[in-house]
C-alpha positions in Angstrom: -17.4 22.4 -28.1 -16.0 18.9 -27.3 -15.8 19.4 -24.0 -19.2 21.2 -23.7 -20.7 18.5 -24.8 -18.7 16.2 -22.6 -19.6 18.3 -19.7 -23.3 17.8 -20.6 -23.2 14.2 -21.1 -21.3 13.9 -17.8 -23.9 16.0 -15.7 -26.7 14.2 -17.2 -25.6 11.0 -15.4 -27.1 11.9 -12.2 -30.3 9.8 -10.1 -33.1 10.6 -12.3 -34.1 13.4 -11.3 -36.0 15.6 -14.2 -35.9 19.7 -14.2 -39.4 21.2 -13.6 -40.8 23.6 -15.9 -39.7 26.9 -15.6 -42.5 28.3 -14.8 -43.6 26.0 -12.1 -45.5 27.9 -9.2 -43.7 27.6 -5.9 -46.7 28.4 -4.2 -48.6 25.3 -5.6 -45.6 23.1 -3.3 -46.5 22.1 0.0 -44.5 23.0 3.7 -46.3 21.0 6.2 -44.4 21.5 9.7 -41.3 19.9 10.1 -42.7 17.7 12.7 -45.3 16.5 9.8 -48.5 17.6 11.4 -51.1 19.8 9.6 -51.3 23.6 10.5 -55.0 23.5 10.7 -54.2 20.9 13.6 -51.2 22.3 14.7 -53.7 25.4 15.1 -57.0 23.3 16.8 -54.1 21.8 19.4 -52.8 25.5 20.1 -56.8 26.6 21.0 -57.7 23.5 22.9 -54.3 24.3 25.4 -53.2 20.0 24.5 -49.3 21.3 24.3 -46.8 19.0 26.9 -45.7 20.9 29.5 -41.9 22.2 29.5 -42.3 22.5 25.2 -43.0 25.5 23.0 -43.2 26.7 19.6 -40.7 27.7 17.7 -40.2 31.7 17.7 -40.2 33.5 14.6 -37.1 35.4 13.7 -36.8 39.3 14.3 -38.0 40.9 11.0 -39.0 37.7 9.4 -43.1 38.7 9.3 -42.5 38.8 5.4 -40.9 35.9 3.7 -38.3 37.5 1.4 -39.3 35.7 -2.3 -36.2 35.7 -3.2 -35.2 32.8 -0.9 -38.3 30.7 -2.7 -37.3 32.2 -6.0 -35.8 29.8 -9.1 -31.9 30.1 -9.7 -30.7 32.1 -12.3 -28.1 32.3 -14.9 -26.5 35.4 -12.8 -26.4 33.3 -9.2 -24.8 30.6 -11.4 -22.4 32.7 -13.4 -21.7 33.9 -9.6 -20.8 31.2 -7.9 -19.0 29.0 -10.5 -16.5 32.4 -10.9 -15.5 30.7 -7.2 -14.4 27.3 -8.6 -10.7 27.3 -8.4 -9.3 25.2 -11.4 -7.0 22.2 -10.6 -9.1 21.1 -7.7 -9.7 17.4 -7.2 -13.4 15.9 -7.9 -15.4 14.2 -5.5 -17.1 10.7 -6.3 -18.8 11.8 -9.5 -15.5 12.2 -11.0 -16.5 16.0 -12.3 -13.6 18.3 -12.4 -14.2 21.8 -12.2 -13.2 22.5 -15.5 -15.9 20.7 -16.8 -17.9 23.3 -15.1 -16.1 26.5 -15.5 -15.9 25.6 -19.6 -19.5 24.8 -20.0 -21.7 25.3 -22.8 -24.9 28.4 -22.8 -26.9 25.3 -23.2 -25.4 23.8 -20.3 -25.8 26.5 -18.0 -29.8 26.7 -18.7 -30.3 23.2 -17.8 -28.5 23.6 -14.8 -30.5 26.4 -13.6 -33.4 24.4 -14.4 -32.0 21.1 -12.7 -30.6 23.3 -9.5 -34.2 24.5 -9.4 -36.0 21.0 -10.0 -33.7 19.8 -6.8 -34.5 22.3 -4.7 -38.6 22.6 -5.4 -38.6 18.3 -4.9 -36.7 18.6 -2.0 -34.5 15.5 -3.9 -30.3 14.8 -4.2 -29.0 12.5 -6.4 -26.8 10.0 -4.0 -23.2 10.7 -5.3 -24.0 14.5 -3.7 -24.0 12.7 -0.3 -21.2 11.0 -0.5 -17.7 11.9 0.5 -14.2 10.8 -0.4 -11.9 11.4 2.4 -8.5 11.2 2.4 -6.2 11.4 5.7 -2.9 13.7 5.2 -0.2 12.9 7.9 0.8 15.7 10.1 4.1 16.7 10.3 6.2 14.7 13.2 3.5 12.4 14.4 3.9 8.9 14.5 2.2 7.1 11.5 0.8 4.5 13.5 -1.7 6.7 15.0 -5.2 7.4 13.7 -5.2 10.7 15.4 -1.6 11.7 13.4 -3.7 12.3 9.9 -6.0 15.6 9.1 -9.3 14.2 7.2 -10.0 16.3 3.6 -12.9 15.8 2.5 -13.8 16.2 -1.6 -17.1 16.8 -2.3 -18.8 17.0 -5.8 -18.1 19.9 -7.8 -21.8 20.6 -8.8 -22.6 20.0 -5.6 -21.0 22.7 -4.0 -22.6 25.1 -6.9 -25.8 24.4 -5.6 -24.1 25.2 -1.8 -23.1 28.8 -2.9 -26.1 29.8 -4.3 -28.3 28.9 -1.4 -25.0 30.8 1.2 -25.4 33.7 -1.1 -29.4 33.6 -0.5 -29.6 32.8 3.4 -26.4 34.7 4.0 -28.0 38.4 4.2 -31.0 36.8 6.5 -28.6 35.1 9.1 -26.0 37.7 8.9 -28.8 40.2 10.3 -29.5 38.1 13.7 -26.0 36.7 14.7 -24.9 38.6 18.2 -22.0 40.9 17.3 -19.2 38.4 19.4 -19.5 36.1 16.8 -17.5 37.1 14.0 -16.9 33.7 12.3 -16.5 33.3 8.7 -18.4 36.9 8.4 -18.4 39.5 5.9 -15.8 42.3 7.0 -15.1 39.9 10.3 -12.0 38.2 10.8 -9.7 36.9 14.0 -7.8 40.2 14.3 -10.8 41.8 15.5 -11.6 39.4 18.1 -7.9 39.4 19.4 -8.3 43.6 19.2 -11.1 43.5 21.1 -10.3 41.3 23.9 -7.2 42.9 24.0 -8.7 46.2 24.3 -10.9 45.2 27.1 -8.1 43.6 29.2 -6.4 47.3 28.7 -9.5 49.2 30.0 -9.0 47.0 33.0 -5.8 47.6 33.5 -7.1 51.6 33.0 -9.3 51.2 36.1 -7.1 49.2 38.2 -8.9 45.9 37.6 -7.9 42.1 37.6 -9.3 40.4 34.3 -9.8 36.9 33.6 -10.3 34.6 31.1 -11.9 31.4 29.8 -10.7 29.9 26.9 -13.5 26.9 25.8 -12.1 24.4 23.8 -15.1 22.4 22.2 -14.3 18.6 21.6 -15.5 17.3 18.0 -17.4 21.2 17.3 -18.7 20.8 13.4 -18.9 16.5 13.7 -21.3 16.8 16.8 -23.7 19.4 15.5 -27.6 17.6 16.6 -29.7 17.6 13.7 -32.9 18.2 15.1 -31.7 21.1 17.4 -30.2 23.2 14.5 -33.6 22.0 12.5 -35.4 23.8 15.5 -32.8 26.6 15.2 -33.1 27.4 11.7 -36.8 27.8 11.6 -36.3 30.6 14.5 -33.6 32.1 12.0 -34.9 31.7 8.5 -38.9 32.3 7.7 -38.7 30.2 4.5 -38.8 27.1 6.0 -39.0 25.1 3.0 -35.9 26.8 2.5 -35.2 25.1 5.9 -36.3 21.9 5.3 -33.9 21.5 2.0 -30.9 22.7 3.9 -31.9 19.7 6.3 -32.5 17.6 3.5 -28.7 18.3 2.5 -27.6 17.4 6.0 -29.7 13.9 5.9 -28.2 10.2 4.9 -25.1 11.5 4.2 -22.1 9.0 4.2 -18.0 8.9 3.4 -15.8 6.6 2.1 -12.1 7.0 3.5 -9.3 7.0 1.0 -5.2 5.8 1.6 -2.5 6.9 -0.9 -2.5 3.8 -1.8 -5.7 4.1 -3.1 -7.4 1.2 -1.0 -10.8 2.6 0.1 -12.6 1.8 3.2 -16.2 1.0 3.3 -19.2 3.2 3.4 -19.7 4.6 6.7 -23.1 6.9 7.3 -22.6 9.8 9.1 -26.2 11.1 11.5 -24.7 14.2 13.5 -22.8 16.7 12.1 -21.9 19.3 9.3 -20.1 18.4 6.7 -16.6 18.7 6.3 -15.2 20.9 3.4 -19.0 22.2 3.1 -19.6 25.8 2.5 -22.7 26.1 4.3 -20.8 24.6 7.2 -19.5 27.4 9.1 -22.8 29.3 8.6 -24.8 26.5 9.8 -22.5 26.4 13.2 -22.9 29.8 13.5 -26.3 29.6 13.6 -26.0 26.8 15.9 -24.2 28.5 18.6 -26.2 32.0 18.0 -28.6 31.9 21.2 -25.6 31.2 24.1 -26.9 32.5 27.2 -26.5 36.0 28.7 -23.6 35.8 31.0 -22.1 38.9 33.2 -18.5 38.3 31.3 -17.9 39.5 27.9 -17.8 36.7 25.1 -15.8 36.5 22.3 -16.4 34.1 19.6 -14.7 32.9 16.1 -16.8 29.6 15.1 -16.2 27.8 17.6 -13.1 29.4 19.1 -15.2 30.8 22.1 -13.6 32.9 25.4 -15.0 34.9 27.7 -13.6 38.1 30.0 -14.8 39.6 33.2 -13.2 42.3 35.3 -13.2 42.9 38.5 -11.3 44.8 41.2 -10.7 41.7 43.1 -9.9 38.2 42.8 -13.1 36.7 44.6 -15.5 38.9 42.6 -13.7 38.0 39.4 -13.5 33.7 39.9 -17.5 33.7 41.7 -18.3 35.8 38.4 -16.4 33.3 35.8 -17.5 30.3 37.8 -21.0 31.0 37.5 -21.1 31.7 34.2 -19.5 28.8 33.3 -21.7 27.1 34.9 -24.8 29.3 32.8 -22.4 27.8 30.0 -21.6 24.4 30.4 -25.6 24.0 31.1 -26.3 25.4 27.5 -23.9 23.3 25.7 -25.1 20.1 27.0 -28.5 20.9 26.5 -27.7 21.2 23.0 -25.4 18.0 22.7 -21.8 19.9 22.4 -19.2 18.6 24.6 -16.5 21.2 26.7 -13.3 19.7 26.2 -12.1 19.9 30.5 -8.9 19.4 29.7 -7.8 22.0 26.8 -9.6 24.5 28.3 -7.6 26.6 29.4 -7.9 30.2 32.0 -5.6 32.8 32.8 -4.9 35.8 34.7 -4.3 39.6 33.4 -2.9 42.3 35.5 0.1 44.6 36.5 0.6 43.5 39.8 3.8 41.6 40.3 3.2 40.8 43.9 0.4 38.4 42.8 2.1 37.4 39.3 2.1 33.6 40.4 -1.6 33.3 42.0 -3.1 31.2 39.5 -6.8 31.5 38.7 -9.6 29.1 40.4 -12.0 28.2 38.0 -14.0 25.1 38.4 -16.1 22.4 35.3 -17.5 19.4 37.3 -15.8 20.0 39.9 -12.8 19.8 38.2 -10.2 23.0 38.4 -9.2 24.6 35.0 -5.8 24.4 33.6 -3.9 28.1 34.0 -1.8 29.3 31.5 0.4 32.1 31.8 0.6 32.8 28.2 -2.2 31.0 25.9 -2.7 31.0 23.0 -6.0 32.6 21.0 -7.0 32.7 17.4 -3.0 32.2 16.7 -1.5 35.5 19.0 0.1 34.6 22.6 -1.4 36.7 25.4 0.9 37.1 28.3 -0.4 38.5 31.5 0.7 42.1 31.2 -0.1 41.9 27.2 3.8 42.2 26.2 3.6 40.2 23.7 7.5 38.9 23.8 6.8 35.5 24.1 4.3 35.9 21.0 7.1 38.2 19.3 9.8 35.7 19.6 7.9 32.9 18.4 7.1 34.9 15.5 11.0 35.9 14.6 11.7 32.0 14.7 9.1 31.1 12.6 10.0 33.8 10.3 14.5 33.1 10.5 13.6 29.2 10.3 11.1 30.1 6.8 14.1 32.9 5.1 16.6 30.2 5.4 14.8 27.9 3.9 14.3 30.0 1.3 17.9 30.6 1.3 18.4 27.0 0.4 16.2 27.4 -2.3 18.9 29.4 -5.1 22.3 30.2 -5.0 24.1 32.6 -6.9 24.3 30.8 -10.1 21.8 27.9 -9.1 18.1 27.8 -7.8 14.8 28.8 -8.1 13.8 32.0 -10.5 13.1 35.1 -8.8 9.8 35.1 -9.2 9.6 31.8 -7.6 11.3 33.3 -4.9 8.8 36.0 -4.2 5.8 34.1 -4.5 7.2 31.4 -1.9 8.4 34.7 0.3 4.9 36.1 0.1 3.0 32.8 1.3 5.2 32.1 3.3 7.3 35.3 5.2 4.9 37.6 4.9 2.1 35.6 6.1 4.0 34.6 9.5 5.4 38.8 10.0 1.8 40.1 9.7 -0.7 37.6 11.0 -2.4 40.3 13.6 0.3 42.7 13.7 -2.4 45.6 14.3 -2.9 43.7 17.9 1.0 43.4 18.5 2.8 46.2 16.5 2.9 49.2 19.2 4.2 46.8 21.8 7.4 47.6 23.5 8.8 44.5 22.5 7.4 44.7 18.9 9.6 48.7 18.8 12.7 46.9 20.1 12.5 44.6 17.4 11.8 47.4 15.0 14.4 49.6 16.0 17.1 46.5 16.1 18.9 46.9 12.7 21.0 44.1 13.1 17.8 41.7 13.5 18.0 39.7 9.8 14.5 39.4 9.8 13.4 42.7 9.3 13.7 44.8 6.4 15.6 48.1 6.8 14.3 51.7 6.1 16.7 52.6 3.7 15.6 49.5 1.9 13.1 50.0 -0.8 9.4 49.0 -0.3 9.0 45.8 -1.9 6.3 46.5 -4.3 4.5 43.3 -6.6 4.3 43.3 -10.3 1.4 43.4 -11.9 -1.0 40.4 -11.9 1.0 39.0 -8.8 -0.5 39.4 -5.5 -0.3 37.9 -1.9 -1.5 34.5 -2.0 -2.2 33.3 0.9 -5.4 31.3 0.1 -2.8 29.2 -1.8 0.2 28.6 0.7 -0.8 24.9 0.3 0.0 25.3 -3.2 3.2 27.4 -3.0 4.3 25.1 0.3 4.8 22.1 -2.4 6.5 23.9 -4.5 8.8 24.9 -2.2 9.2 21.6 -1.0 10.0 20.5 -4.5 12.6 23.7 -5.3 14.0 22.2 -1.5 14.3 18.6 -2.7 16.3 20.1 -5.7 18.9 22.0 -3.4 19.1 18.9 -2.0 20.2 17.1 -5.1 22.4 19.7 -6.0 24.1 19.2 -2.8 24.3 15.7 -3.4 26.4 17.2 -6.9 28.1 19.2 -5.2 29.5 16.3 -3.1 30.6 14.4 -5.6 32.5 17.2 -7.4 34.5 17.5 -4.0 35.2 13.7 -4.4 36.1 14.2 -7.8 38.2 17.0 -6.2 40.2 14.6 -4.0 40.9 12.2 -6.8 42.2 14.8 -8.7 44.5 15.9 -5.6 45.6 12.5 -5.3 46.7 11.9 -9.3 48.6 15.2 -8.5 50.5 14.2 -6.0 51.5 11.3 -8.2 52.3 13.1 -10.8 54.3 15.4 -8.1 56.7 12.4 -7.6 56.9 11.0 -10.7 58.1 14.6 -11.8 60.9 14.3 -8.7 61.9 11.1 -10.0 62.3 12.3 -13.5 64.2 15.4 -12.6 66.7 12.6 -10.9 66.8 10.6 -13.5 67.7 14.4 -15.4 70.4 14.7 -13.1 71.7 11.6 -13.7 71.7 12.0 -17.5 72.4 16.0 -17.7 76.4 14.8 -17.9 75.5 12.5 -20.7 73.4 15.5 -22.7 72.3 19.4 -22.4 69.4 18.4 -24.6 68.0 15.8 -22.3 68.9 18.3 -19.4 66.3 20.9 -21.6 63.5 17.9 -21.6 63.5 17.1 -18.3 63.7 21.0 -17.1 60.3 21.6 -18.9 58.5 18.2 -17.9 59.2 19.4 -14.5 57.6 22.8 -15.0 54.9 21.1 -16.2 54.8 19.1 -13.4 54.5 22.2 -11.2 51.8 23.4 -12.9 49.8 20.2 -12.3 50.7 20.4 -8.6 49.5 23.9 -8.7 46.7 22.8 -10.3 45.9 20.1 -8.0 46.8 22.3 -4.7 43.9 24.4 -5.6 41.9 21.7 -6.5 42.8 20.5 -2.7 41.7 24.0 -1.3 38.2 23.6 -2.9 37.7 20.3 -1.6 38.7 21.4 1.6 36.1 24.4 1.2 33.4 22.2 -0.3 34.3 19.7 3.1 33.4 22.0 5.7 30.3 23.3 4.0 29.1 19.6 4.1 30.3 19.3 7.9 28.6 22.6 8.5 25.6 20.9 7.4 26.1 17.9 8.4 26.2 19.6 12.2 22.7 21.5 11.2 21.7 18.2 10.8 22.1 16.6 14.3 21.2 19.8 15.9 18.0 19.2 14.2 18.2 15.0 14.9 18.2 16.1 18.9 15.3 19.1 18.1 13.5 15.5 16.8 14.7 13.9 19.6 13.4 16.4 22.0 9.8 17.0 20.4 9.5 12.8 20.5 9.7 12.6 24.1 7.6 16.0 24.3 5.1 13.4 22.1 5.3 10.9 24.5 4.2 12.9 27.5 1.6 13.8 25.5 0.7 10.7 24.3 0.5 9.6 28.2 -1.3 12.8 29.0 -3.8 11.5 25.8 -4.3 8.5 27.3 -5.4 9.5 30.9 -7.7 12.0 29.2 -9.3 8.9 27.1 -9.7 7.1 30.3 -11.5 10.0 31.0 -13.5 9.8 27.9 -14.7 6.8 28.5 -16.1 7.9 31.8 -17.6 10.5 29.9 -19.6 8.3 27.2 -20.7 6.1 29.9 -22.5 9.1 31.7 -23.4 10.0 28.0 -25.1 6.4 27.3 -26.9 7.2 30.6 -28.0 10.3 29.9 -29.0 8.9 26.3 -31.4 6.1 27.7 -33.0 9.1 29.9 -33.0 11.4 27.0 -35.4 8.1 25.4 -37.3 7.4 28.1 -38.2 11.5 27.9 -38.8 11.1 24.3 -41.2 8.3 24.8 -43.5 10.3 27.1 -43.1 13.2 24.8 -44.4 11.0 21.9 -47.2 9.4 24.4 -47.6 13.6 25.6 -48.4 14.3 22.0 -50.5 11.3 21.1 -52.9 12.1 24.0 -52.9 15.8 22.8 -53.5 14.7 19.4 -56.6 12.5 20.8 -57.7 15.4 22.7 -57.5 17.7 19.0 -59.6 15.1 18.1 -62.2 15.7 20.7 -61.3 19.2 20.9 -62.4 19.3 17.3 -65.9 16.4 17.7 -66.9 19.1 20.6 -66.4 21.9 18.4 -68.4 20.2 15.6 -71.6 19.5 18.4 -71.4 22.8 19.5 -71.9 24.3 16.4 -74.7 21.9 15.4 -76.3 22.9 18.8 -75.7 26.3 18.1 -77.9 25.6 14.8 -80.5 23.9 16.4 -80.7 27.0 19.7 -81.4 29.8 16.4 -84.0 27.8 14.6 -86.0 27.5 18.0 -85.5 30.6 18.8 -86.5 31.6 15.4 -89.8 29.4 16.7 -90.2 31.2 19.5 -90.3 34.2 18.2 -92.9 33.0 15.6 -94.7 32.1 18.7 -94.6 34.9 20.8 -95.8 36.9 17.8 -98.7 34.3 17.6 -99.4 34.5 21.2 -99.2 38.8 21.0 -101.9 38.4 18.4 -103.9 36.0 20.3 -104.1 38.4 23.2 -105.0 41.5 21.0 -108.3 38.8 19.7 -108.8 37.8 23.7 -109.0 41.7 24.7 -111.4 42.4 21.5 -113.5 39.2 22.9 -113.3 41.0 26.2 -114.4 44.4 25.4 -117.3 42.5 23.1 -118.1 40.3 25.8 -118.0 43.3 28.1 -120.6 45.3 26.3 -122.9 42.1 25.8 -123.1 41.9 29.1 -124.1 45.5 29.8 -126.9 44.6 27.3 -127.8 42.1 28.9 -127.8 43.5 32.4 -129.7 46.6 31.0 -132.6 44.3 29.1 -132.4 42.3 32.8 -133.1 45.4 34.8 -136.1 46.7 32.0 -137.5 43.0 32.8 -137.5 42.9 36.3 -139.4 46.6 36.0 
């Protein structure tokens, strides 16, 4: 109970925000548009025809007539439960200092005002400030000099209750986006992963091969992907995705004023730095977000494959002109769409290449042209981790596999002797993450290759495990752990470090060896000397003859003793210059992989040269991407004016409308009146009428 209550008073420190009411009514909260106009004259502008040309509206989502409630719904103690069962213990916390057991070992009480608090954050659309900040620190990759900014991989920790709140709304907006990605994404996807992309490009580029066709392949290489996301575009995005668009509008509110603060090992901390473009790193709404990003790429005549943002694309064709106009125009199509949408095409990782049988034409290299600029061709790249040759043999891959997998067994050899070491289960855990993970990665795509059956069949191949062998089977409660190499990597690092020590041990026992060699031999000739000295004295006495017989067996003993001693020195030597040779071969591997680093480096800096030319044309392209916002903002204050007058003519028409049925109301008042009137003028006239055939008649008896 101690640390429930701990855990409350430590989530209670947040910015002020208060929980709702349970019973709040979503309905009663406001979702103007996310431009902030009003829908009645968002609606008016539509009618009057006031939109600036080359803009639309956003389109609605496929099946998204009918917001789902669910999405709009409060949290519950279930989607809680849920997604706190996904904390893994012994995480590190992010600026708010909250470790996730503070979480996982939470009070009930605790867990309804979270709901409540969850809810109250996402009705007000509000974050308390540590949520949006980041603590970053830089790991140093392995044989990279530390000098360079580029040599460290950014981690980023987020808050703990933070990324609660993240995997209920993923678990909410997951079905709903899930439902309209294209099916050549499969990115961080339910029952998706990168075998299946390998499979089915692999696959294709048979089927070609089937029908006597040349395939080629584009593999894009996006510069920056997740850090150069543009707001406003996957805002625009998301509202074609999702129909709850305050549901939209908080995931944007998540995205907004967020900022990091990089972290040494030292512990010396850098200052704040805000962050405008961009999905956060170590988010789990992250990769959903990108894939909803990148949803809409343009119809193009090749295939596309996609993993996040691991894109490629495949055509076909029966020659090589057909195939390089078809790949050239659509990366053209392609190029067009990702600078449209602010994503930059890295020119120089990506990367084409050439399948076929036909060893006549195994050197052409395939033309495909960015900016004028021809591709780099590979004859065996590399996608989503598996080597693709150009007749899909797979040896290079294969090979690279069996040294990854000989370098990882011996060091796992070094890891326990006979009577020394790690424990066994130690050992299989560190085999699993580490063995295992290597020898299958894929191994559907690979595993009926001829090369992969040579292997196989090769019984003398120490990386394999023979048939007569049993089949490894786990215990119960162990399993493979990949997800936690990391993890089992430092352990393994640790268990090496020990080996090492115990070398170190073993060392000094062979010096101990030596010393003990030495005091042998010197007992060796102090036992000769004393047998002379026996000989010398054996005429004086038998009984000192006796003594000095059985201090020289002694002595032989000890010169036994110390000629083994010798032999394991010896043995114990040449294990350390055994090593000790391991060692420079591995100095001059070093040696070799620096100079590889500094053609690289060079190669790094003609491409930032290049860079440079790049953010120039950028900053260009940026001032006319201003100058067309500014008449987009003057476009939409003149069609707001013209709402306005849209709306002041409406209101006169109507009160002109009034005015047109009252006088005809008038009128018809009138011509009833006037149809009267002529009934009384024809009764006049028939009255007249016969007065004046009176009259005529008392006329005519007159004049008689």
């Amino acid at each position: 109970m101690r640390g429930a209550s701990r855990c409350d008073h430590r989530l209670g420190r947040v910015d002020g925000i208060l929980p709702l009411h349970p019973r709040t009514n979503l309905k009663s909260v406001k979702t103007p548009l996310s431009d902030g106009t009003d829908r009645k004259a968002a609606g008016s502008g539509a009618r009057c025809g006031s939109r600036p040309a080359g803009s639309r509206p956003p389109e609605r989502a496929e099946g998204a007539a009918s917001v789902d409630s669910n999405l709009s719904g409060e949290f519950t103690a279930e989607e809680l439960s849920e997604a706190m069962s996904k904390l893994k213990p012994g995480k590190s916390p992010g600026r708010d200092n909250i470790h996730p057991e503070f979480v996982i070992h939470q009070s009930t009480t605790t867990s309804g005002w979270l709901c409540a608090f969850y809810t109250s954050c996402y009705q007000r659309l509000k974050l308390p400030k540590t949520w949006r900040r980041a603590s970053v620190i830089a790991l140093p990759k392995p044989n990279k000099p530390a000098e360079d900014p580029k040599s460290y991989r950014p981690i980023s920790l987020l808050c703990v209750p933070f990324k609660i709140l993240e995997r209920m709304i993923h678990s909410r907006i997951e079905p709903v986006v899930d439902s309209q990605l294209p099916r050549e994404q499969a990115g961080f996807r339910r029952g998706r992963s990168t075998a299946d992309q390998v499979t089915l490009l692999c696959q294709d580029i048979e089927d070609s091969f089937q029908n006597n066709e040349k395939a080629g392949v584009v593999y894009l290489d996006l510069t920056a992907a997740y850090d150069t996301v543009w707001h406003r575009g996957l805002h625009l995005k998301l509202l074609r995705t999702i129909p709850d668009r305050h549901m939209v509008k908080f995931i944007m509110e998540t995205l907004s004023n967020r900022s990091f603060i990089l972290q040494t090992s030292s512990g010396q901390c850098s200052r704040l730095r805000r962050l405008k473009n961009g999905v956060p790193q170590g988010s789990v709404l992250s990769p959903m977000l990108f894939n909803v990003y990148i949803h809409d790429l343009p119809d193009t005549v090749s295939r596309k494959y996609g993993y996040a943002d691991d894109l490629a694309i495949m055509l076909s064709r029966p020659t090589w002109k057909a195939m390089e106009e078809g790949l050239n125009e659509d990366m053209g199509t392609l190029v067009a769409y990702l600078r449209r949408w602010r994503l930059q095409l890295s020119v120089g990782k990506t990367v084409a290449a050439a399948y076929h049988l036909s060893t006549r034409e195994a050197r052409r290299e395939l033309q495909v042209h960015v900016d004028n600029k021809c591709l780099e061709v590979q004859q065996a790249p590399k996608y989503l981790g598996v080597r693709l040759d150009r007749t899909l043999s797979f040896k290079q891959h294969l090979e690279e596999v069996k040294a990854k997998v000989t370098s990882r067994v011996a060091l796992i050899r070094r890891l326990a002797g006979t009577t020394w070491g790690a424990s066994a289960k130690t050992l299989r855990i560190s085999t699993q993450a580490l063995v295992f993970s290597a020898a299958e990665y894929c191994a559907p795509v690979w595993s009926r290759s001829p090369h992969a059956i040579k292997f196989a069949e090769g019984s003398k191949q120490k990386w394999m495990i023979k048939e007569e062998e049993e089949e490894f089977v786990p215990e119960e409660g162990e399993e493979f752990l990949s997800e936690e190499g990391e993890e089992q990597a430092k352990e393994v690092e640790e268990q090496v470090k020990e080996g090492e020590e115990q070398v170190k041990e073993g060392e000094e026992q062979a010096k101990e060896g030596e010393e003990q060699v030495k005091e042998g031999e010197e007992q060796a000739k102090e036992g000769e000397e004393q047998a002379k000295e026996g000989e010398e004295w054996a005429k004086e006495g038998e009984e000192q003859v006796k003594e000095v017989e059985e201090q020289a067996k002694e002595g032989e003993e000890q010169a036994k003793e110390g000629e083994e001693q010798v032999k394991e020195g010896e043995e114990q030597v040449k294990e350390v210059e055994e090593r000790a040779k391991e060692g420079e071969e591995q100095v001059k591997e070093v040696e070799e992989q620096v100079k590889e680093g500094e053609e690289w480096a060079e190669e790094v800096e003609e491409r930032a040269k290049e860079g440079e030319e790049w953010a120039e044309e950028g900053e260009e392209w940026v001032k006319e991407g201003e100058e067309q916002v500014k008449e987009g903002e003057e476009w939409v204050k003149e069609g707001e004016e013209q709402v306005k007058e849209g709306e002041e003519w409406a209101e006169e028409v109507e009160e002109q409308a009034k005015e047109g049925e009252e006088w005809a109301e008038e009128g018809e008042e009138q011509v009833k009146e006037g149809e009267e009137q002529a009934k009384e003028g024809e009764e006049w006239a028939e009255e007249g009428e016969e007065k004046e055939g009176e009259q005529d008649n008392a006329f005519s008896s007159q004049m008689k």
